[in-house]
N, C-alpha and C positions, 0 to 999 in steps of 0.2 A: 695840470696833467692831462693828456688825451685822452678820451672818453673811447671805447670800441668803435664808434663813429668815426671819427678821428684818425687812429693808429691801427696800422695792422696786428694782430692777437690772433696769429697763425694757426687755422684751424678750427680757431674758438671766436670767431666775431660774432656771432650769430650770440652763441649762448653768452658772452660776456654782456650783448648788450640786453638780454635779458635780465641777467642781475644787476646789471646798473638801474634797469626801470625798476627791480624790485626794491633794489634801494630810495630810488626817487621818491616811488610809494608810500615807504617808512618816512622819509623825509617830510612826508606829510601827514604823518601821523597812522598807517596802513600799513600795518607792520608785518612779519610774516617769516616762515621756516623756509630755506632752501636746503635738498641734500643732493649732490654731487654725487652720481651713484655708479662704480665700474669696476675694472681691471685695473691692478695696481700698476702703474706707469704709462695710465692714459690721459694724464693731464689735469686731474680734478684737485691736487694743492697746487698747484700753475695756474689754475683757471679762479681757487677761493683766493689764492695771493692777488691777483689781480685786480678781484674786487674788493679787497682787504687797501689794497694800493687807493684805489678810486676814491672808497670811505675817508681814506685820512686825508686824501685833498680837498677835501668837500667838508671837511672841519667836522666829521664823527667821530664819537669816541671809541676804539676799536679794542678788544678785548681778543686775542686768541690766547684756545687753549686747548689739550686734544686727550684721545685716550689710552690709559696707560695698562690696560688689563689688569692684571692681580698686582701689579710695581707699582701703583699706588691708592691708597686710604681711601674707602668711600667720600663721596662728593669732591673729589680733588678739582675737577674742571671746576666744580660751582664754589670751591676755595677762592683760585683764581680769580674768576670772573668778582666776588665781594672783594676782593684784594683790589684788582684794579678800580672799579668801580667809586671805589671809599677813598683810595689813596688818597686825592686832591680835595677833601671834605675835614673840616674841622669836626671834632664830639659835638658842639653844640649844633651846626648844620646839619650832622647826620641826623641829631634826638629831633630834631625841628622836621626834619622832613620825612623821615620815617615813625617816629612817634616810638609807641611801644614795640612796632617792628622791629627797631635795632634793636633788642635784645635778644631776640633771636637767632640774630646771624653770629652773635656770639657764639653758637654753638659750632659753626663754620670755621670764625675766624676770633679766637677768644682776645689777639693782642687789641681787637677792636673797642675793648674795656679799660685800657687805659686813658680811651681821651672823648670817652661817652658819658656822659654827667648821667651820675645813678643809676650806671651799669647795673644790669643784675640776671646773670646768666639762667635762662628756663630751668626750671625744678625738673626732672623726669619722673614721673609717679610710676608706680606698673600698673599695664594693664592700657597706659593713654599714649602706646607708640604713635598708634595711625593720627589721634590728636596734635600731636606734637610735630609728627611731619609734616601735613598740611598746615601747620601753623609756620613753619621754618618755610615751605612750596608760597606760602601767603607774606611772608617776608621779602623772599627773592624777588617775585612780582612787583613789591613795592620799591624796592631797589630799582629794579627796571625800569620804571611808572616815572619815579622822581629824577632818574640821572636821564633820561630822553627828554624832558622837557623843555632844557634850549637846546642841547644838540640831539642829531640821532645817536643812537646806539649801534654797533655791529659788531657782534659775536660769530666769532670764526671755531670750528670746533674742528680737531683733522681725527682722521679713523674713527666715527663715531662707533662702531662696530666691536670698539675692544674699552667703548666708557664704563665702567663700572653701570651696574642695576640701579642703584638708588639715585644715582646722575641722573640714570635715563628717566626714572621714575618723575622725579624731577623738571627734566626739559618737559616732559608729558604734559604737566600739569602747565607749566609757562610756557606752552606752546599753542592755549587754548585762550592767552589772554593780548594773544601779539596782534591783533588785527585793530585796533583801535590806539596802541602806543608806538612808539617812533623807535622801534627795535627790529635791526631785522636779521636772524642766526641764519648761517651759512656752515654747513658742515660736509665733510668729507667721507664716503663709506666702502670700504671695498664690496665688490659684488657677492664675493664668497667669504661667509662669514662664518666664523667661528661657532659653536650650537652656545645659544642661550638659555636662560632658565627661565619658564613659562612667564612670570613676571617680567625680565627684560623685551621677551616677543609681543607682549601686551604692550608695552611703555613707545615701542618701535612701529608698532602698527599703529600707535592711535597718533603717535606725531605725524603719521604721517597723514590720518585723516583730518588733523588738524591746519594741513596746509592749504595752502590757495596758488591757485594755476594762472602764473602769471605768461605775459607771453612770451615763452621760447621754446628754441626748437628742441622736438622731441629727443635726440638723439646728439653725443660727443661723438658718439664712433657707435660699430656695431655692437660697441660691449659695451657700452657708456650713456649714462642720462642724467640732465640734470629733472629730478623728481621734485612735485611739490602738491601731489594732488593722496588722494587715500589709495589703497590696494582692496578691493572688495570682497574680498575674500582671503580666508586664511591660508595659509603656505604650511609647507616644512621649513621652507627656504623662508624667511624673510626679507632678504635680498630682493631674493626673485621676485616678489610681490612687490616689492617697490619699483624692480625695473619695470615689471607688467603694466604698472599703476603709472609711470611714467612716459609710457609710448603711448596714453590714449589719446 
C-alpha cells in the first residue's frame, strides 16, 4: 500500500507522514499516544483511517474502538481492545504469557474463563477498589507488552472525548508505559468537548503529558492539530489545552 510518500492524502501528507514515522517508531519498539485534535469534519477519522490502513499493511495487529458516552458500560473500549487482542490466543498461551494477569481481565471480559486453565475471577474486598484497579491498569499493560512482541500493535480510539472516566483513567495509566513497547494509540477528539468530572480532566491532561513529540506538522487546519506533547498548564477547556500544547 502507498505510504504519504508515495500517494497523494489531500491536505494531510504532512501529518500522515508524521504518523507513519510514529508508527515506524513503535515498530521498533518506541511506542507512543497520538491525538487528532479539532472541529468535527476536519478530517481527524480520515486522517486515523488512514494510518489505521498503513498499520495493517505493515502486518500490525489493529484494534479500533471509540467512545460511546453514557450508551455504554464502563471500560467498553478496553472490553474491546481484550476481546480483540485474546481472540487468536488459546487458555493455555494466554495463562503462559500473561501468568496471573489473565485472571484479571476476567473482570473485563469473564467469557475469557472458559478456555483459561484455573480461571478464577478477582475476589473484590471493600475498601481495595484503588488495589484492584491498578491490578486490572497492571494487567492491560501486560496484554499490551505480550501481544507486540512479534508484531506492533495499533489502537485506534475515535471521539475520545465522550470515553467513559474509568477508560480514560485507564489509557492514563497505559499511556505511561508505551514508550519502550511496540504499541502505538491513535485517537480522535473533538475541540469542544463536553464538561468532565475532575477525575476524567486529570486522566486527559496527564495522557497527554505522557506523550512524545514526534515530528509533524503543528497544525490540520486552523482549528485542527495533531497533538502529542503535554499542556502546562491547567484549562477550563481541556481541549483547549491540548490544542495550545499542540502548536508549540
Amino acid at each position: 500500500m502507498p505510504t504519504a510518500r508515495e500517494s497523494p492524502f489531500v491536505g494531510r501528507v504532512r501529518e500522515l507522514r508524521g504518523l507513519e514515522d510514529a508508527f515506524e517508531d513503535a515498530c521498533h519498539g518506541r511506542g507512543g499516544m497520538q491525538i487528532l485534535l479539532g472541529e468535527p469534519g476536519v478530517g481527524k477519522t480520515r486522517l486515523a483511517n488512514a494510518l489505521v490502513e498503513h498499520a495493517r499493511a505493515h502486518d500490525a495487529r489493529v484494534v479500533e474502538t471509540r467512545g460511546w458516552a453514557h450508551a455504554g458500560p464502563a471500560y467498553w473500549p478496553w472490553v474491546e481492545i481484550v476481546r480483540a487482542l485474546s481472540a487468536d490466543l488459546g487458555g493455555e498461551a494466554l495463562r503462559r504469557e500473561l501468568r496471573s494477569a489473565a485472571d484479571q481481565l476476567l473482570r473485563l471480559v469473564p467469557e475469557l474463563g472458559a478456555r483459561l486453565p484455573g480461571a478464577q475471577a478477582p475476589a473484590l474486598e471493600p475498601g481495595d477498589d484503588e488495589i484492584a484497579r491498578f491490578a486490572l491498569f497492571d494487567a492491560l499493560a501486560a496484554l499490551l507488552r505480550a501481544r507486540s512482541v512479534r508484531d506492533p500493535v495499533v489502537i485506534a480510539i475515535d471521539d475520545l472525548q465522550v470515553v467513559d472516566t474509568a477508560s480514560l483513567v485507564a489509557l492514563d495509566f497505559i499511556s505511561r508505559i508505551l514508550s519502550d513497547v511496540a504499541v502505538l494509540i491513535v485517537a480522535t477528539m473533538h475541540e469542544h468537548t463536553i464538561e468532565r468530572s475532575p477525575e476524567a480532566e486529570v486522566a486527559l491532561q496527564n495522557i497527554g503529558r505522557a506523550g512524545r513529540r514526534p515530528p509533524l506538522a503543528s497544525s490540520m487546519r486552523q482549528s485542527s492539530w495533531v497533538w502529542s506533547r503535554r499542556s502546562p498548564e491547567r484549562s477550563a477547556s481541556t481541549a483547549s489545552a491540548m490544542a495550545s500544547s499542540g502548536t508549540r
